[in-house]
C-alpha angles and dihedrals in degrees: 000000000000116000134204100233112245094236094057109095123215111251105162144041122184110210113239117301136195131171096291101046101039114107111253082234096080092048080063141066103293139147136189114251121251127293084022129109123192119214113201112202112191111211103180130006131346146333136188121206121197120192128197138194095238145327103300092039115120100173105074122229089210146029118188127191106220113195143201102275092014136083146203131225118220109203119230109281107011120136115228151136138205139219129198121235108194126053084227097049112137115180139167132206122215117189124211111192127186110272088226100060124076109216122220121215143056135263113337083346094073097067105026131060111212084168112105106217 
């Protein structure tokens, strides 16, 4: 399984989210900057994450089931997207960043790229 290292401090919560307050951005081709890890807690129902390779990749590397009590860590730099799978799926993102790197950036925008190339 994929760990969080201990040295990495935590710098962002998103509030709860569900399919209508989550940003269209993580429905899309996404990935977390360097030196950042996302965390992806899943409250209530069911979430799909899908991995790729890099930015212009449309077959994923990796497909990942999220449930209800459980979460999914999405490595620094790895493009990606989710679906939910359930109408009732509520879900929050907590981000973890290197303490010896200063982020650029502001809000959600500090710790993901929506930016291809």
């Amino acid at each position: 399984m994929l760990r969080i290292p201990e040295n990495f401090v935590h710098t962002r919560s998103t509030p709860f989210r569900n399919k209508e307050t989550a940003p269209k951005a993580l429905f899309t081709h996404h990935n977390t900057k360097a030196h950042v890890y996302g965390r992806l807690s899943v409250m209530q129902g069911t979430v799909k994450y899908f991995g790729f390779p890099d930015a212009d990749a449309t077959q994923p590397d990796l497909e990942l089931i999220i449930e209800a009590g459980s979460f999914g860590i999405s490595p620094p730099q790895k493009w990606h997207r989710i679906e939910l799978l359930t109408d009732d799926t509520y879900f929050n993102i907590d981000f973890f960043a290197d303490p010896q790197v200063n982020l650029e950036g502001a809000g959600i925008g500090k710790v993901v790229n929506t930016h291809k190339g």
